[in-house]
C-alpha positions as CSV (number, residue, x, y, z in Angstrom):
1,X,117.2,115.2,165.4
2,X,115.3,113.4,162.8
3,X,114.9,109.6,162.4
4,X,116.3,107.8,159.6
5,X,113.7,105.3,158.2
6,X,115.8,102.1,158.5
7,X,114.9,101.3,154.4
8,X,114.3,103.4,151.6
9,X,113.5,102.5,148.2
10,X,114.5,104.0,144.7
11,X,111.4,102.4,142.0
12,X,113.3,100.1,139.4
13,X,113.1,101.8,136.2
14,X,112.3,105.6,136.3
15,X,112.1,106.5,131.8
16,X,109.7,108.8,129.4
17,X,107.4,107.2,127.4
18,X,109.5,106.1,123.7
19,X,108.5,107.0,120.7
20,X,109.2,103.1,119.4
21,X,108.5,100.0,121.1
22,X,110.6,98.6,123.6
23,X,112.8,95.4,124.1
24,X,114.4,94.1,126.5
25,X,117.9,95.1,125.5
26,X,117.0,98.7,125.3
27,X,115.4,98.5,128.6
28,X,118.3,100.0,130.8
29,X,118.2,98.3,134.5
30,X,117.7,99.8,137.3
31,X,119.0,99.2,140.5
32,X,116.4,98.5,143.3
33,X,118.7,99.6,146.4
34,X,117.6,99.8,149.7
35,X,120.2,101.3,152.4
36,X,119.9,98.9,155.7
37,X,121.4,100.0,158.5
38,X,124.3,97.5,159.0
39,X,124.1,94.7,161.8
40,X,126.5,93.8,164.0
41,X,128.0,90.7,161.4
42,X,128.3,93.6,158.5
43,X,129.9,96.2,160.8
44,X,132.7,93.3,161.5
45,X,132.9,92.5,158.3
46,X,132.8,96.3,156.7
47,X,135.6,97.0,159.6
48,X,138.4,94.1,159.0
49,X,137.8,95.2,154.8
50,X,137.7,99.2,155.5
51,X,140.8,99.0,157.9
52,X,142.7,97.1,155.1
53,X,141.6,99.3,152.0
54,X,142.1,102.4,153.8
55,X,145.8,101.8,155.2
56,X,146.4,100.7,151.2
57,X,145.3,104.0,150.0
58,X,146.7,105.8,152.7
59,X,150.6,104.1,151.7
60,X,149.6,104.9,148.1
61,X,149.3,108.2,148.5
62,X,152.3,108.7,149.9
63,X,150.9,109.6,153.5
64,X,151.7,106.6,155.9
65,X,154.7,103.9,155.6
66,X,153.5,100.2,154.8
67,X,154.6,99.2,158.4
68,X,152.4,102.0,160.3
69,X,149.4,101.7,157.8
70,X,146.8,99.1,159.5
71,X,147.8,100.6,163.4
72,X,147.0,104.1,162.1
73,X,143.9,102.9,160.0
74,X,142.8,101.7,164.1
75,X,143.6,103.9,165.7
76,X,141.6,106.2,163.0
77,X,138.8,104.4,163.5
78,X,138.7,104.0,167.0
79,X,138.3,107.7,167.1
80,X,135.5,108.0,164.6
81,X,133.3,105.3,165.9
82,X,134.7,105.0,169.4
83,X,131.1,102.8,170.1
84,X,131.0,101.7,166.9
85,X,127.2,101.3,165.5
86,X,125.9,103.2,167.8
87,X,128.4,106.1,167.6
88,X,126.1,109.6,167.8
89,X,126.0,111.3,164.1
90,X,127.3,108.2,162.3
91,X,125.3,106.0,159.8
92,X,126.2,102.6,158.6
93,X,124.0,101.0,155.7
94,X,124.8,98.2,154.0
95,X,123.6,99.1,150.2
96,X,121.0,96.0,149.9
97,X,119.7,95.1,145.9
98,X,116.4,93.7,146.6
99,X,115.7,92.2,142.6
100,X,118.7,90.7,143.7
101,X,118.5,89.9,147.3
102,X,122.3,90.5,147.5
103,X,124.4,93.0,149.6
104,X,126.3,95.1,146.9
105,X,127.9,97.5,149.0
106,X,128.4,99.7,152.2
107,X,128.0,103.1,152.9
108,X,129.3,105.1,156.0
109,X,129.0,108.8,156.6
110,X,128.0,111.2,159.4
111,X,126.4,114.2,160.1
112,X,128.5,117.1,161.6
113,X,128.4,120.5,162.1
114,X,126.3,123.2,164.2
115,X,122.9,122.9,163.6
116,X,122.5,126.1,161.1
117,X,125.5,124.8,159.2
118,X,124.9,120.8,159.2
119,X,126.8,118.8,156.7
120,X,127.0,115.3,155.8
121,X,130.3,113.9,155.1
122,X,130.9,110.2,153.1
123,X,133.8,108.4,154.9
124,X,133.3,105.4,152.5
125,X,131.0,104.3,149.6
126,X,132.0,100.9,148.3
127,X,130.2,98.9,145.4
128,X,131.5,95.2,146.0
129,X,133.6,94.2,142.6
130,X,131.2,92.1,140.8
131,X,128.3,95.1,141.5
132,X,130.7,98.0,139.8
133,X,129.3,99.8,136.6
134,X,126.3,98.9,136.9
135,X,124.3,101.6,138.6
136,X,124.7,101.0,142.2
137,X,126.8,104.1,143.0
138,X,124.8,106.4,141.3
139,X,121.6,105.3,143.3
140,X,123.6,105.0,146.6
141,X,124.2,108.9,146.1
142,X,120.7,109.3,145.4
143,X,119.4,107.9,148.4
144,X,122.4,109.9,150.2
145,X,120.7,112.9,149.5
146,X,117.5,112.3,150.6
147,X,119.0,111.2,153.5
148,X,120.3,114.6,154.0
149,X,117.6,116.8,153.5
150,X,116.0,114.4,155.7
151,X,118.9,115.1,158.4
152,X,118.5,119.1,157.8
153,X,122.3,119.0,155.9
154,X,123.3,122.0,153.9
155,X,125.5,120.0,151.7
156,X,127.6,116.5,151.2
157,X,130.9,116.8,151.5
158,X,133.8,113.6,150.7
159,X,137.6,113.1,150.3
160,X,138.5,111.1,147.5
161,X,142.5,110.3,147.1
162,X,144.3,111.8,144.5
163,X,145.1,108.5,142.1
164,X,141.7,107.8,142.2
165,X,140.9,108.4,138.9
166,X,137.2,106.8,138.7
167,X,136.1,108.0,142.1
168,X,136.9,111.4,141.4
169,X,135.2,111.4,137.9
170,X,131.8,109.7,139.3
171,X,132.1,112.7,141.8
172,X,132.9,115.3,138.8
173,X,129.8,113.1,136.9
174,X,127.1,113.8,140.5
175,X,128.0,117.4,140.8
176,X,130.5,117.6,143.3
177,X,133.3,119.9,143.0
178,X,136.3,120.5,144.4
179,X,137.0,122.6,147.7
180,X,140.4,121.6,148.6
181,X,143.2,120.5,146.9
182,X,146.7,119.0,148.1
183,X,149.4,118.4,146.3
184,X,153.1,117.3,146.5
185,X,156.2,117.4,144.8
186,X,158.9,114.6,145.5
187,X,162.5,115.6,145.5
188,X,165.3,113.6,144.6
189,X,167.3,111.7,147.2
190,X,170.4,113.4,147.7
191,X,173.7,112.4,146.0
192,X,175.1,109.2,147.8
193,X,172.1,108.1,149.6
């Protein structure tokens, strides 16, 4: 299996030459993000958030009940990175802004598959609040898909809940489309209950 280079680089301003003279206002920014494989204090950290946000979504959406949410979120978890950082076919980076020198964000996805169908699929992208809008997520998919091709994957695969209304349209916005679809109806309690 190939090696993921622990940093990779996307050059700060990528633009054609204009036809008028440029200030700094029209200069759009962008992001210099470098994924870093997380450390042992940023899996901790990334773990006691994701466990939280993810149980949230999960009552949201109608799927677990607020009491059962943060056991099942563990329990989730436990299965998908039973060793944690060092769990075979997963990849933890913390999304690193090196203008900045801040962490803006995290990114965890995996590699699965048989080797002439290998796939990479995002279990969570997350641009910290102050970050948002202002490139980061764009760039952190860029540098995804490098990653991929690196890894030999076919394609990049993600779930994104349904009242999600942002995630899904940066997805619509990066190309993906949609596979799979759930959906639910809700009936009405019954008369008297």
């Amino acid at each position: 299996m190939p090696e993921l280079n622990s940093r990779c680089l996307i050059c700060p301003l990528d633009f054609k030459q204009p036809s008028i003279p440029l200030t700094a206002s029209l200069l759009h920014r962008r992001p210099v993000l470098e994924l870093n494989p997380m450390t042992s204090a940023s899996y901790q950290t990334f773990v006691t958030h994701s466990l939280t946000n993810y149980a949230q979504e999960k009552i949201a959406s109608g799927e677990w009940l607020p009491e059962d949410a943060q056991e099942n979120a563990r329990l989730e978890f436990a299965e998908l990175l039973p060793e944690g950082l060092a769990t075979p076919d997963q990849f933890l980076f913390d999304l690193h802004d090196a203008s900045r020198s801040e962490q803006v964000g995290v990114l965890w996805f995996a590699l699965r598959g048989p080797a002439q169908r290998r796939r990479i699929f995002v279990y969570d992208v997350l641009i910290h609040p102050q970050f948002q809008r202002q490139g980061y997520a764009m760039r952190a998919f860029e540098l995804l898909q490098e990653k991929a091709q690196d890894l030999g994957a076919k394609d990049i695969r993600l779930h994104v809940f349904g009242h999600n209304h942002g995630a899904r349209a940066l997805y619509e916005k990066l190309g993906f489309v949609t596979t799979n679809l759930i959906m639910q109806l809700d009936l009405p309690s019954p008369a008297g209950v």
